[in-house]
Each structure stands twice: as structure tokens, then as C-alpha cells.
N, C-alpha and C positions, 0 to 999 in steps of 0.2 A: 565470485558472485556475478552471475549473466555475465559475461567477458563475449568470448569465443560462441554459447549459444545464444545470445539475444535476438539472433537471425533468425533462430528458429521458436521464441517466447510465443510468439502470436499464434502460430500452427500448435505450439503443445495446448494451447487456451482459445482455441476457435470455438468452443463449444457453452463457453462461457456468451451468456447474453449480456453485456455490457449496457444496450440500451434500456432492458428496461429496469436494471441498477441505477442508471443514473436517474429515471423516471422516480423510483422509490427514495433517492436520493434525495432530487428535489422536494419531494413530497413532504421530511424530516426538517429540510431547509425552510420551506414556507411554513410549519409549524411553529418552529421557534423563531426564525429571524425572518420574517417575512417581506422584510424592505431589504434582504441582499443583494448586492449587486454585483458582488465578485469574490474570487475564491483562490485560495493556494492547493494546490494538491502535493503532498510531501510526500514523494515514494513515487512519482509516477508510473515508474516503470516507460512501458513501451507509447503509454497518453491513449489508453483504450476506455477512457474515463473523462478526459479531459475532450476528448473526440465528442462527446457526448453533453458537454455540459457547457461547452463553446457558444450554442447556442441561445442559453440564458442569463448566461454569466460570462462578467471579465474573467477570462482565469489565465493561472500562471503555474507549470511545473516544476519541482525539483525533484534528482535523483542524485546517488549516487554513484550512479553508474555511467561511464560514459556513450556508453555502449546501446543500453538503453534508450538514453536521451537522444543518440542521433537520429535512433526508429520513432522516436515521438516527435522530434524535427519536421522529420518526413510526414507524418501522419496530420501533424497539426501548425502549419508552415508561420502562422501567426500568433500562435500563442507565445509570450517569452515560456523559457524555458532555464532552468539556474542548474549546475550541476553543484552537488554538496551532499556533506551529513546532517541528516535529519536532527542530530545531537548537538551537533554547532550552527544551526538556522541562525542567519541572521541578512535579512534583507531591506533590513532598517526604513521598514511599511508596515503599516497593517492590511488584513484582511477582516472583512465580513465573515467569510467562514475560513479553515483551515480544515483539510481532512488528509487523511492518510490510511488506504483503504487496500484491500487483498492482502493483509497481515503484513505487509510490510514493516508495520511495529514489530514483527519479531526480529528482525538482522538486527536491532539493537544490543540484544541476546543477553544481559545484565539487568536487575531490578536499578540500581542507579543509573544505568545508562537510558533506561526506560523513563525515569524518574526527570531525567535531564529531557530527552527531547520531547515529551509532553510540555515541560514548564518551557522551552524555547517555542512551540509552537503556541501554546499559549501565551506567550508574549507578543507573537502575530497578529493574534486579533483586536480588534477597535472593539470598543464600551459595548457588552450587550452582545459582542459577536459568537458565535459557535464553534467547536472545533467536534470534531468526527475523528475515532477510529475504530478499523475494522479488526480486532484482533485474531491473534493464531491459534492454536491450543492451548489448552490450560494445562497444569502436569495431569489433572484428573482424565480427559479427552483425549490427550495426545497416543496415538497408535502406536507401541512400541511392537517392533518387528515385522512394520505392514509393509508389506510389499507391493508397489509401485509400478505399473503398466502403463504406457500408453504410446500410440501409433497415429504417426499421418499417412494414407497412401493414396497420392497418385499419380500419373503416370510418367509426371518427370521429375519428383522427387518420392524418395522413401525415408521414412526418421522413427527412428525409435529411442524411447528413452525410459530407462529404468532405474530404477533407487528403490533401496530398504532403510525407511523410517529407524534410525539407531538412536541409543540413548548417549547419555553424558553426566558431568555434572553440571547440571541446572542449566549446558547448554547441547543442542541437540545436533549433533550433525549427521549428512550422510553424501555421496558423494553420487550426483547426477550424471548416468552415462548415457550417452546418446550415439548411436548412430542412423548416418546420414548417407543416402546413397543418391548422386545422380549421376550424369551422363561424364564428369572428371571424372569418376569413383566412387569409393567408400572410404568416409574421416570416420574418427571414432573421438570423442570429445567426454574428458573427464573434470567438471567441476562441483567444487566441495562447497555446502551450503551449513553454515553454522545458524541456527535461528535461537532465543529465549522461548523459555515457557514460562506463561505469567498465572497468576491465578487471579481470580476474578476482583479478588480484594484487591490486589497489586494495583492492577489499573485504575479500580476507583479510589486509591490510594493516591497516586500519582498523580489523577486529576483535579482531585481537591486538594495535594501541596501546589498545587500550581496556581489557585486561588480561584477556579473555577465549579460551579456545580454540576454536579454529576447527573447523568439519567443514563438510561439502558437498555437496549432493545434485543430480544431475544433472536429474534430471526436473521434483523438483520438486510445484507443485499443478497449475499451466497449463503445464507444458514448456517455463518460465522456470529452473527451479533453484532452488533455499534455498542462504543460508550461515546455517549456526548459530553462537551463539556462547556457549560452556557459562563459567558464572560459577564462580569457585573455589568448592572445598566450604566450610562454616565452620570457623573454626582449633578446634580441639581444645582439650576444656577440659582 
């Protein structure tokens, strides 16, 4: 998972508008928690999120990938940054919000393993706080047998990378080939990506064991959808 191409993560998703995701972001944040001041992102990935929300909020990333994490390093020199499993979270703080956004919930790829790092990131947040995720396919949605295109070209690098959307049981793999040409050569780079398929009840499943309430937004950032999940207020003195 991202090893070897995380160099080239950014170039496959240049086209992705990240600012004004985190715009719509905010947006969902000042609705419900409106006095936030700072945020976890879980899944960071490459921090093309966290790049974004640096400006209103403390924020802090985790991935699991190290790989990853070194490009969001780079990207966001100030932010802490934690490497880990989103299943084993444990940074013994809270946050005001907690999100985990571009399907990232899926590499969990198991309904209890689903089940598990929702109730760890809901244990992240302080009284009243919010957690955000962006899920991946549904089994209803998910593209069996789509086939996967896409191209960077200029003129001192060339990358192509292709994958067919394959099934499984209940987890979905298929295996990312990329090739990359500059002026060394041409690599050819094969990694295998296992994700879950959830259904829609799953997640609000998972985020009401977690003792959170649930809401859910169809659009979303990318026309994946959000489930939120609002933390009880603090008990009353």
C-alpha cells in the first residue's frame, strides 16, 4: 500500500481540487462544532488536506504509511505528523474533530476492523466533538470490472498507471501498475491494494457502537458522501 509509488500519489491526484474540499469541510465543521480549534486527520496520506486546513485549525496527521508521511512532512514542515494504524489510534489527546477523508476507511477492509477504528477515533474526541468520514464503495456502487486509466505527461517525466477494479470475498483487491519514464529510464512498479466494501448501514452501524450520533451527507467533498459522527455534549456541572 503506497510503498514505492507514493512519489508519484500527488501527480495520479493533481486534478483533484483539494482547496475547495477543505472549504466544504470547514463549512460541515462550523455547523456542528463551531468553537473548533483543532483536528486529527487519520489517513492522511500525502497532507493535501491538512495543507489546507493548517490555516484554521491546529492540526495533526496520521498514516500508515511511511512513505506517505514523509511527502506530507515535506508538504506541511509544521504540522506533527504520527505514523500508525488508524485501528490501533491511540495518541492519549483529544481532538475537537477527528476525520478520515478520501476512503481511506476502506484499507481497513473487515466490518470489525471498521467497527474498531471508528470506536478508536471516537475515543479522540473531547465532549461535543465531531468525527468525519469519507467512505469508499458500497457493495451496491462498487465498479466490478472497471477499468482504470490514467496519465501524467510532461516533458521530463511520463507515468502511467492502470488497474481493473476486481472482486473478492467481502474484500476487494486489484493490483496498481504504473509505469514511469524519465531521463534514468523506464521502472515499471507493481502494488497490490486490498480495500472493504461497507454498506451504508455498516457505518452508521459502527458509528453509533461507538456511542456517537450519526448524520450523513450525500455529496459529500468528492461525491463520495461524509458520515458524521457528533460526540455527546459534556455532563453538566
Amino acid at each position: 500500500m503506497y510503498s514505492r509509488s507514493a512519489q508519484f500519489y500527488d501527480l495520479m491526484y493533481s486534478g483533484k481540487d483539494y482547496a475547495r474540499a477543505a472549504d466544504v469541510l470547514r463549512s460541515h465543521i462550523a455547523a456542528r462544532v463551531p468553537d473548533a480549534t483543532n483536528l486529527l486527520d487519520v489517513g492522511c496520506g500525502t497532507g493535501r488536506h491538512l495543507e489546507h486546513l493548517q490555516s484554521t485549525h491546529a492540526v495533526e496527521g496520521l498514516d500508515l504509511s511511511p512513505d506517505l508521511l514523509a511527502v506530507a512532512r515535506d508538504r506541511c514542515p509544521r504540522v506533527p505528523m504520527h505514523e500508525g494504524d488508524m485501528v490501533e489510534l491511540d495518541l492519549v489527546r483529544r481532538f475537537d474533530v477527528v476525520t478520515c477523508l478520501f476512503s481511506a476507511i476502506g484499507f481497513v477492509r473487515t466490518p470489525d476492523r471498521l467497527r474498531r477504528a471508528i470506536s478508536r477515533m471516537a475515543a479522540h474526541l473531547r465532549p461535543g466533538g465531531l468525527l468525519v468520514v469519507e467512505p469508499w464503495f458500497t457493495p451496491q456502487t462498487y465498479w466490478h470490472g472497471h477499468v482504470v486509466a490514467d496519465f501524467h505527461d510532461t516533458p521530463h517525466l511520463k507515468l502511467a498507471r492502470m488497474y481493473v477494479q476486481g472482486g473478492g470475498d467481502g474484500i476487494y483487491a486489484f493490483d496498481f501498475q504504473f509505469l514511469a519514464a524519465d531521463a534514468r529510464g523506464v521502472e515499471h512498479l507493481v502494488e497490490r491494494h486490498e480495500l472493504g466494501l461497507f454498506s451504508d448501514e455498516e457505518y452508521r452501524d459502527a458509528v453509533r457502537a461507538s456511542g456517537l450520533r450519526v448524520e450523513h451527507d450525500t455529496d459529500g467533498l468528492f461525491d463520495r458522501g461524509l458520515y458524521f459522527g457528533i460526540a455527546p455534549p459534556p455532563a453538566p456541572e
